[in-house]
TORKOLRO-366530 format. One line per 10 residues: number of its first residue (from 0); their letters; for each residue x, y, z of C-alpha. Coordinates in Angstrom, 2 decimals, decimal comma. Layout:
BEGIN
NUM = a = X/Y/Z; ...
END
This chain:
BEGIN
0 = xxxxxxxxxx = 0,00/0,00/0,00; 2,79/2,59/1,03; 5,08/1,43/-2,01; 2,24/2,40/-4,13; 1,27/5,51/-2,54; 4,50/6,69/-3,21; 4,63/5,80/-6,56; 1,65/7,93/-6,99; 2,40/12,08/-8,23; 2,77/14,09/-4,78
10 = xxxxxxxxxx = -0,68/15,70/-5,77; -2,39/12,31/-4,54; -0,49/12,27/-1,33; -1,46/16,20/-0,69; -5,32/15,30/-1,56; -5,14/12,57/0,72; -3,96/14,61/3,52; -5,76/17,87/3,19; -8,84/15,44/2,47; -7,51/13,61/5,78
20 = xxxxxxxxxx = -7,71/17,17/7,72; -11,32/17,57/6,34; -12,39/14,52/7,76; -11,21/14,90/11,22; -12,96/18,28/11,21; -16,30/16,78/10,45; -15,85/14,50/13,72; -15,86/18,07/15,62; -19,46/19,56/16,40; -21,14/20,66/14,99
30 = xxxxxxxxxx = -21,19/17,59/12,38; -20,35/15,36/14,97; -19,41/12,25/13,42; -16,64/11,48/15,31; -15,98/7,82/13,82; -14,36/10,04/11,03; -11,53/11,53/13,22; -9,22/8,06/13,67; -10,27/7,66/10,18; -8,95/11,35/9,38
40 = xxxxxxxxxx = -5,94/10,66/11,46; -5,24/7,23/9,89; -5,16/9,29/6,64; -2,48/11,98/7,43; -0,16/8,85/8,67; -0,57/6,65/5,35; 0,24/9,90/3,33; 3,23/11,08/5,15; 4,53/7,69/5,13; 4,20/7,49/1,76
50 = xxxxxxxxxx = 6,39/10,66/1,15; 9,47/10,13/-0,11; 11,70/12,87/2,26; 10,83/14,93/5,79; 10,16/17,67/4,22; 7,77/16,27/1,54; 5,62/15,02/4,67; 6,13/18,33/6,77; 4,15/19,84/3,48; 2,06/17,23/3,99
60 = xxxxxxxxxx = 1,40/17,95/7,77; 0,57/21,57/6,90; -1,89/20,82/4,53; -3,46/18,51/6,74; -3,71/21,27/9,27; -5,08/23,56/6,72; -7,46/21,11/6,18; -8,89/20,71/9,77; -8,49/24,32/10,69; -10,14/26,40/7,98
70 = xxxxxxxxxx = -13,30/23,79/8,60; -13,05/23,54/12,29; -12,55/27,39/13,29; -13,70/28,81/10,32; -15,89/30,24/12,66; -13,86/32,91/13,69; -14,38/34,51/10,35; -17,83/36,43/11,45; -15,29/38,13/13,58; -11,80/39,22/11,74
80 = xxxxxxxxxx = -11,51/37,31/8,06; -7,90/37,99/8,54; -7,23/36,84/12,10; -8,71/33,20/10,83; -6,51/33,36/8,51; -3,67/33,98/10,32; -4,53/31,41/13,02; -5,62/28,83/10,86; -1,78/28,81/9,52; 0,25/29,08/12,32
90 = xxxxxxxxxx = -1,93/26,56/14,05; -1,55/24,48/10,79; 2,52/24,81/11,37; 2,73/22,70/14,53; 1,02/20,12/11,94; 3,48/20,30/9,46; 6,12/19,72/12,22; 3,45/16,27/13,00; 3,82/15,54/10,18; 7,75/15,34/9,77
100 = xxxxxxxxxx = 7,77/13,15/13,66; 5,36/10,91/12,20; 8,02/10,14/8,73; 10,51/10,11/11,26; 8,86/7,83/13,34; 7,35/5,70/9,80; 10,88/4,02/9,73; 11,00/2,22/13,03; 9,06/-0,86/13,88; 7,05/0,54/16,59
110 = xxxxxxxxxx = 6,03/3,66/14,55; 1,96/3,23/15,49; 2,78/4,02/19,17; 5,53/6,49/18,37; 2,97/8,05/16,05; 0,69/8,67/18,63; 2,74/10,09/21,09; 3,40/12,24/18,27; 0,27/13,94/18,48; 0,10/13,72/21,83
120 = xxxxxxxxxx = 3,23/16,04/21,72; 2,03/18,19/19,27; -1,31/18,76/21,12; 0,76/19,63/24,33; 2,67/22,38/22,54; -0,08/23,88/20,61; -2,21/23,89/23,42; 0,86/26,44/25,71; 2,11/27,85/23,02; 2,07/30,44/21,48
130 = xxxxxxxxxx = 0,44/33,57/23,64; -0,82/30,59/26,36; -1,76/28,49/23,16; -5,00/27,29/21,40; -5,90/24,13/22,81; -9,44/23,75/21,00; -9,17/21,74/18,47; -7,84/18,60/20,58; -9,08/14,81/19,35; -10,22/13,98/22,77
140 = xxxxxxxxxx = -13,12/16,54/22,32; -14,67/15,23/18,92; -14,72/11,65/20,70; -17,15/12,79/23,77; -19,87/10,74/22,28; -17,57/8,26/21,96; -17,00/4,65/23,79; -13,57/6,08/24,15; -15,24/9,15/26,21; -15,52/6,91/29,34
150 = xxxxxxxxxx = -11,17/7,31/29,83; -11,77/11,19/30,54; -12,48/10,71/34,47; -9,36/8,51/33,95; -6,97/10,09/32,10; -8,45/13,55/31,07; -8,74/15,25/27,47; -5,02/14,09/26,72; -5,99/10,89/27,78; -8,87/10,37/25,61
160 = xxxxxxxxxx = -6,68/12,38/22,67; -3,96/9,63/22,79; -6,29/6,62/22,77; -8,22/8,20/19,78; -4,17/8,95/18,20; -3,58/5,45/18,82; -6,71/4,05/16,68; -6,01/6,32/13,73; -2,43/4,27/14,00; -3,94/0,85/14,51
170 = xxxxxxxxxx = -5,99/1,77/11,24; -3,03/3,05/9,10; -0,78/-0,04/10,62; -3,55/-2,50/9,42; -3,98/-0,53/6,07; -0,72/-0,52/5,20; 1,08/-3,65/6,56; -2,58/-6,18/5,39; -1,97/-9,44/6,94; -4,24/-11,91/9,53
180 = xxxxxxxxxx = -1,19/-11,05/12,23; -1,83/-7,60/11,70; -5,47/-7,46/12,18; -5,54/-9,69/15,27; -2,75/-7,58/16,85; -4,83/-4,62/15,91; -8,12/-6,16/16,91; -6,59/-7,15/20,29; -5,36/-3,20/20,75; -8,85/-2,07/20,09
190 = xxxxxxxxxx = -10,24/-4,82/22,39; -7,69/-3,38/25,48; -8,51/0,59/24,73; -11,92/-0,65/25,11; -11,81/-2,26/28,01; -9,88/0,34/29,76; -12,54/3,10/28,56; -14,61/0,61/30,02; -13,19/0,85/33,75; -13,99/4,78/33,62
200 = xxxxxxxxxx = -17,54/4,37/33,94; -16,29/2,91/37,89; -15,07/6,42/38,72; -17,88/7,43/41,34; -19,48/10,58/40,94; -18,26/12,89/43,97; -20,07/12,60/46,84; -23,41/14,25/47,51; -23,13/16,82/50,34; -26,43/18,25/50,03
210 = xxxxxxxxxx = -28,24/20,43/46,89; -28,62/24,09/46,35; -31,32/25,65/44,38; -29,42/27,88/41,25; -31,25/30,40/39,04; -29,88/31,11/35,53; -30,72/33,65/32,66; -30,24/34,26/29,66; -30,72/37,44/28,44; -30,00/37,10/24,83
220 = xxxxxxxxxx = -28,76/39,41/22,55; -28,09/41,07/19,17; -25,63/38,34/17,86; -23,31/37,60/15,43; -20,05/39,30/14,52; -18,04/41,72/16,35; -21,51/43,84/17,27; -23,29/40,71/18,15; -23,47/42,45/22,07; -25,70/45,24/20,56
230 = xxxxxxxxxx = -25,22/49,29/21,80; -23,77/50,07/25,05; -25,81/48,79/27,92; -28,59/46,37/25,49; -27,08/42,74/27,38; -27,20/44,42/30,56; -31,02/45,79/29,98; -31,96/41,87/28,49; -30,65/40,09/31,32; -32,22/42,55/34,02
240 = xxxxxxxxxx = -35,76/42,19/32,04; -35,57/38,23/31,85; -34,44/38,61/35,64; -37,68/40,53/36,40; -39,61/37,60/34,46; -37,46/35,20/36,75; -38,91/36,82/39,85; -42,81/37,01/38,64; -42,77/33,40/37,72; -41,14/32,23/41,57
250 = xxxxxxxxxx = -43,58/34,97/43,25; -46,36/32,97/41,32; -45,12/29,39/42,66; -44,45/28,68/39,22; -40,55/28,18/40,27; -38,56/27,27/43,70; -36,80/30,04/45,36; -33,33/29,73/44,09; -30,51/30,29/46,68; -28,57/32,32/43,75
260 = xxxxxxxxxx = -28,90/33,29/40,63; -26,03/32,93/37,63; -25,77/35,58/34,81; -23,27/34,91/31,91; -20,15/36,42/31,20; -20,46/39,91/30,12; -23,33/40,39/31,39; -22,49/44,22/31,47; -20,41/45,22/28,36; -19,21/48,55/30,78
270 = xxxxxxxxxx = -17,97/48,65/33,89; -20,88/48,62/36,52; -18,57/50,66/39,14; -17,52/53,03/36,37; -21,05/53,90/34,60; -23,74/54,60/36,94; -26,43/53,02/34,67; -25,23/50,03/34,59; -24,50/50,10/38,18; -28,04/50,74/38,89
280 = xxxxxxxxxx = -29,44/47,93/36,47; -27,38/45,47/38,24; -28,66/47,05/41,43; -32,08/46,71/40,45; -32,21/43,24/39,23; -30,91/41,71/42,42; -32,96/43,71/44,49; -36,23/42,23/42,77; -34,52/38,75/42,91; -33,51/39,02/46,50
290 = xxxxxxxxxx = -31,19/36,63/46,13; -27,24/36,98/45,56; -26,19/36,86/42,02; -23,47/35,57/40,22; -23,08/38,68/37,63; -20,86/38,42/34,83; -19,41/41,76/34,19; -16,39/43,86/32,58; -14,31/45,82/34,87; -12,00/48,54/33,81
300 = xxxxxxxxxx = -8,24/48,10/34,71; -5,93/47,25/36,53; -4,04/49,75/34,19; -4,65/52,41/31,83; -6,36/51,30/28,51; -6,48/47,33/30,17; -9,53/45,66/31,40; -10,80/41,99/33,25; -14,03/40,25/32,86; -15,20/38,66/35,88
310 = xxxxxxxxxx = -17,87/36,91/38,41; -19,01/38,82/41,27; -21,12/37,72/43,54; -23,60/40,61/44,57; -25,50/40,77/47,58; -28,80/42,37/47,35; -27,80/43,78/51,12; -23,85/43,71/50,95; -22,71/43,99/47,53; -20,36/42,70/45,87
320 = xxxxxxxxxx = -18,97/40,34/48,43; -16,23/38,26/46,42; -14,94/37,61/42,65; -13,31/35,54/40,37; -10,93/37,03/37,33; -11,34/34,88/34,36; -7,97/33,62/33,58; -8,04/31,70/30,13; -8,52/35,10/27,26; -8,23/34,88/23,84
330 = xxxxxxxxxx = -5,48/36,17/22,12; -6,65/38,52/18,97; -9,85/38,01/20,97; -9,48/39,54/24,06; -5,94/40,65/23,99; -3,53/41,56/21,32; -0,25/39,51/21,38; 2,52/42,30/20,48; 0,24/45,54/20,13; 2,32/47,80/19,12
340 = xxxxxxxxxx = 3,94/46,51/16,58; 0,63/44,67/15,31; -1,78/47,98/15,67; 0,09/49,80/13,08; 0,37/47,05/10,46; -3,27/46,10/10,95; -5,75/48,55/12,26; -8,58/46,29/12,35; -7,21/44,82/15,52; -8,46/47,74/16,97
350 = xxxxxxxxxx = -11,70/46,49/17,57; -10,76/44,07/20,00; -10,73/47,29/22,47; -8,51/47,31/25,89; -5,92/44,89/26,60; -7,17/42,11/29,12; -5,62/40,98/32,25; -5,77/37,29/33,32; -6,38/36,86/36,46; -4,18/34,30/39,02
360 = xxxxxxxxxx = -6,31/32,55/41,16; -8,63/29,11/40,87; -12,44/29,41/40,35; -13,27/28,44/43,37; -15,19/31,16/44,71; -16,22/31,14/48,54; -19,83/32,42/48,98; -22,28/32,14/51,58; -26,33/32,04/50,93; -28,74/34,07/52,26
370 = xxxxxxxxxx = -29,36/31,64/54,90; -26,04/30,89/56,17; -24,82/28,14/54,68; -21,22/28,01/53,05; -21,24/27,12/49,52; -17,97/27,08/47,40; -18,38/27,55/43,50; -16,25/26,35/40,78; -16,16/28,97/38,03; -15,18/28,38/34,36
380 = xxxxxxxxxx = -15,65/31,51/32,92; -15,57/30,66/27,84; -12,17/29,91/27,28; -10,95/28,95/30,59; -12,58/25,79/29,36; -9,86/24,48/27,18; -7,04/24,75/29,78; -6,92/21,08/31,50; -5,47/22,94/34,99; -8,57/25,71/35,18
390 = xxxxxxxxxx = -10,89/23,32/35,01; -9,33/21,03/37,55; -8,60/23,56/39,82; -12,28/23,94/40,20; -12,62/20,82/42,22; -9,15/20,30/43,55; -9,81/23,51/45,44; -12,76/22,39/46,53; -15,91/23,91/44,42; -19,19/22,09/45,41
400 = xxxxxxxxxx = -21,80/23,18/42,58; -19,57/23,99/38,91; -21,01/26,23/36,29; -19,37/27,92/33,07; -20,25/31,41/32,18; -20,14/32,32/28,55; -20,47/35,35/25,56; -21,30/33,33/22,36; -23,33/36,27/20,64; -20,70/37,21/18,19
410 = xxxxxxxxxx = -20,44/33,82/17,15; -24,28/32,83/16,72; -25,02/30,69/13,81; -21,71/28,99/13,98; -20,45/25,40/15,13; -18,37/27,52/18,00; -21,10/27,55/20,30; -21,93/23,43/19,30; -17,68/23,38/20,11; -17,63/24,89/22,88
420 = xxxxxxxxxx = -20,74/22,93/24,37; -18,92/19,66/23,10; -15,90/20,62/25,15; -18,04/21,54/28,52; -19,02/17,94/28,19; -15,88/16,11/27,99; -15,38/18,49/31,32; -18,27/17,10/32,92; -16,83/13,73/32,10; -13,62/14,56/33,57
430 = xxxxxxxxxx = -14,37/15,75/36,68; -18,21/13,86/37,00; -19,93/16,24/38,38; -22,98/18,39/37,02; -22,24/21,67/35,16; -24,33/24,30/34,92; -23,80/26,68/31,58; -25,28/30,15/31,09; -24,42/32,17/27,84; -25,83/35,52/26,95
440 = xxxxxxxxxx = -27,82/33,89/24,33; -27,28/29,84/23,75; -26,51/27,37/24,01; -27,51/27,49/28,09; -28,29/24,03/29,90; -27,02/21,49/32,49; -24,56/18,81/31,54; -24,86/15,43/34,01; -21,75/13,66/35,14; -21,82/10,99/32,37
450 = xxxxxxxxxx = -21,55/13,95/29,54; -25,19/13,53/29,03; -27,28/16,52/28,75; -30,41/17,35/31,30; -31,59/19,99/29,51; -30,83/23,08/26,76; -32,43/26,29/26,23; -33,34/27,79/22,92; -30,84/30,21/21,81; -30,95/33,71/20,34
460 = xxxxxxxxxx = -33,64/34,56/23,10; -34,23/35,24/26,36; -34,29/32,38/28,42; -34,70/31,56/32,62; -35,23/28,72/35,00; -34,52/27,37/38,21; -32,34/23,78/38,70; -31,69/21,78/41,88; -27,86/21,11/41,81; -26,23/18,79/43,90
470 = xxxxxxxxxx = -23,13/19,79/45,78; -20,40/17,22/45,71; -16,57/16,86/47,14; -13,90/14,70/45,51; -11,73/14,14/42,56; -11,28/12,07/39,98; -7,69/10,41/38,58; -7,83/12,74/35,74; -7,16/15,88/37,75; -3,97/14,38/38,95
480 = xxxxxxxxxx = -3,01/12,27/36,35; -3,87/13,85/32,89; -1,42/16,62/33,01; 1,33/14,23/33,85; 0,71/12,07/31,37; 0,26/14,13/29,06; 3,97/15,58/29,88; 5,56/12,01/30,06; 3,97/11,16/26,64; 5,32/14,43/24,69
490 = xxxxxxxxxx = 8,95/13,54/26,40; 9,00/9,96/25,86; 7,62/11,13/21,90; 10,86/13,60/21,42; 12,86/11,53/23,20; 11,53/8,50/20,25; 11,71/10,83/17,42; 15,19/12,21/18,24; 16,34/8,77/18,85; 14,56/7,31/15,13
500 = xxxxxxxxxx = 16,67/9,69/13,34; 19,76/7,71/12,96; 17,88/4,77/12,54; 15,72/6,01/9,83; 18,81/7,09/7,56; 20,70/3,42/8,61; 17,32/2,02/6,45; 18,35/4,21/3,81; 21,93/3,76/3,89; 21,25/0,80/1,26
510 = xxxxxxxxxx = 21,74/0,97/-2,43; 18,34/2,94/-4,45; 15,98/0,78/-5,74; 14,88/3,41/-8,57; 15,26/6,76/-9,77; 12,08/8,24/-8,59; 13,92/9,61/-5,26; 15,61/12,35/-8,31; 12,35/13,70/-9,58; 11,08/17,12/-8,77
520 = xxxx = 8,02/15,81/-6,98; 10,30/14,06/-4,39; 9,73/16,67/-1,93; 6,14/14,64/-1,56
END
């Protein structure tokens, strides 16, 4: 199969991997058909191993990449055209340097696992690095419908990533190297990543301490594009209306009292200690609620021209009694990765307004309710969701109810919001506990422990309701073990690669079988 591939003109072995790219996108929500993504993967490895050099196959990588990205974050178009752009190829780089580890690795006889440390390494890197990385288009979070999902409480998103990494190599072993050993080895593999997927669904759901009654709303809002908020002050004015229709349905028993009440990130587009009238909606919404609320809101500072979005939880008596600084922002999104050099050259960057500030500290917010008892929240605030230690930090610092507060306006009628749902799940999974999500206009709902979902509200509207959520205590192996392993695999993969290299040009110290090696196209 691999002899023949590279017989083929490099044009077959680029289709094949930009195809390959494609189809691992479409296993992403919001297609969802994640049997496609070992498949997709599977694909990249046949055509880089049938390249004839490194750098034919690091070409090969990048189209791949360009492949996945331009369909999976596409997205980000309705935003800044040319900031997709410009992520979809430097993203699409760390897969062109995939795709030279897994030629490197293509000449050793245990290239499948090598391989799939290989992503496993790649994902680590991309996901750090660069500007704190962009760590959202990871396998483990197209596989969350999965019967691989169940190794997330076990071994986390890089977990589930190098079990799905390791399938695409089974396929592409089995594909290439056709013989009944081959397929029983491979069968046998599948057989073991099963049954250790399996053993997740022992990992006990954390303990139930006792349940506490949580409002949500969403306001909803303008959407779509970099307006999608609406004028000054229209999110803040929806979610304090859809609060006041809250209130009327619990005064007419339609609804339990809630203990709190979560708003979504930006909930206020201006600072609500800076302009008065958003001050006073705030004010006004938890007064009629009489309950504390969990308020999503953008403050100005720390610095000139620099702001933080945050959760504060306001008191109708006391104020605002505590906060949480959301720590995961989005580079070109919420910040501008070297701004003064980038401004000049392109002013459209200008839109993304003042710098933000991450903040430092877990989300794990201390609160107490109206009627004394303690409660302790873990906070995920958008993008904090991609970053394996923010989420477990939620838990390992002991939050009791978790919930994930979210902007998607500029981005409805996109598969981002579908994404970004997907990857709340595979949290849920991870950690098995409930999560509560509440966006300024969709996709709101509650995830259960198993990934499953309770319940969604329609999006592009206002939306309200009251849930019962359980407060739990206790980790699961992932929050200790993912990140680790994660680690160990990219090590042990440059460590393999590195080591390959010598033994990759001993196999082609022999004498050429053919010419082809001296034609132009020998760079694929």
């Amino acid at each position: 199969m691999i002899d023949r591939l590279a017989a083929r003109h490099w044009g077959v072995r680029a289709g094949l991997a930009i195809g390959s790219g494609v189809l691992t996108a479409l296993g992403f929500q919001p297609y969802g058909w994640w049997p496609l993504v070992p498949i997709g993967v599977a694909g990249l490895s046949l055509a880089v191993l049938g390249a004839r050099r490194v750098r034919g196959a690091t070409g090969l990588g990048f189209g791949f990449g360009i492949g996945l990205l331009l369909l999976g974050v596409g997205w980000m178009q309705v935003i800044f055209l040319q900031a997709m752009l410009g992520l979809v190829v430097v993203e699409a780089l760390f897969f062109a340097l995939l795709g030279a580890a897994l030629k490197v690795a293509g000449g050793t006889r245990w290239w499948p696992l090598l391989a799939a440390g290989c992503w496993s390494a790649v994902e680590f890197t991309y996901a750090r690095f660069p500007f704190n990385g962009f760590g959202w288009m990871r396998l483990g979070y197209a596989m969350v419908d999965s019967p691989l999902a169940w190794l997330l409480p076990l071994a986390g998103v890089a977990g589930l990533s190098f079990a799905t990494a390791i399938l695409g190599q089974g396929i592409a072993w089995v594909v290439a190297h056709p013989s009944w050993r081959t397929g029983r080895t491979a069968a046998a593999g599948l057989a073991a990543l099963l049954l250790l997927a399996a053993s997740g669904t022992l990992v006990p759901v954390g303990t139930r301490t006792g349940t506490v009654a949580t409002g949500y709303v969403q306001g909803g809002a303008p959407g779509g594009g970099v307006y999608g908020l609406g004028e000054a002050r229209t999110i803040t004015r929806n979610q304090v209306a859809e609060t006041y229709r809250l209130a009327e349905r619990i005064d007419s028993g339609e609804l339990a009292e809630p203990d709190f009440v979560l708003w979504p990130e930006n909930s206020t587009d201006m600072d609500p200690f800076g302009d008065s009238t958003t001050g006073s909606l705030v004010k006004s919404a938890v007064a009629r609620i009489g309950v504390p609320i969990l308020v999503g809101v953008i403050l100005d500072g720390p610095g000139v021209d620099e702001r933080q979005t945050a959760s504060l939880w306001w008191d109708p008596d006391e104020g605002v009694l505590a906060r949480y600084l959301k720590r995961g922002i989005v580079p070109f999104g919420e910040w501008v990765p070297l701004r003064s050099f980038l401004l000049p050259l392109i002013p459209e960057l200008a839109y993304v307004g003042a710098q933000s500030v991450p903040g430092t500290e877990p989300g794990a917010m201390p609160a107490t309710l109206l009627d004394g008892r303690d409660l302790t929240i873990g906070i995920m605030v958008c993008y904090d969701l991609v970053f394996d230690d923010f989420a477990y930090d939620t838990v390992r610092h002991g939050g009791q109810v978790l919930v994930v507060q979210s902007s998607n306006a500029m981005y409805q009628g996109t598969g981002q919001i579908q994404q970004q749902f997907a990857i709340t799940r595979a949290r849920a999974m991870e950690l098995r506990r409930e999560i509560l999500v509440v966006t300024t206009s969709g996709v709101s709902g509650l995830i259960n422990p198993d990934g499953s979902v309770a319940f969604t509200v329609p999006d592009h509207v206002g939306a309200s309701g009251v849930v019962s959520l359980p407060q739990r205590e206790g980790v699961t192996p992932a929050t200790w073990l993912a990140g680790w392993l994660e680690l160990v695999l990219a090590v042990l993969a440059l460590a393999g690669v590195v080591a390959s290299i010598p033994y990759g040009r001993m196999k082609k110290s022999g004498p050429r079988t053919g010419e082809a090696n001296d034609r132009p196209d020998a760079l694929a």
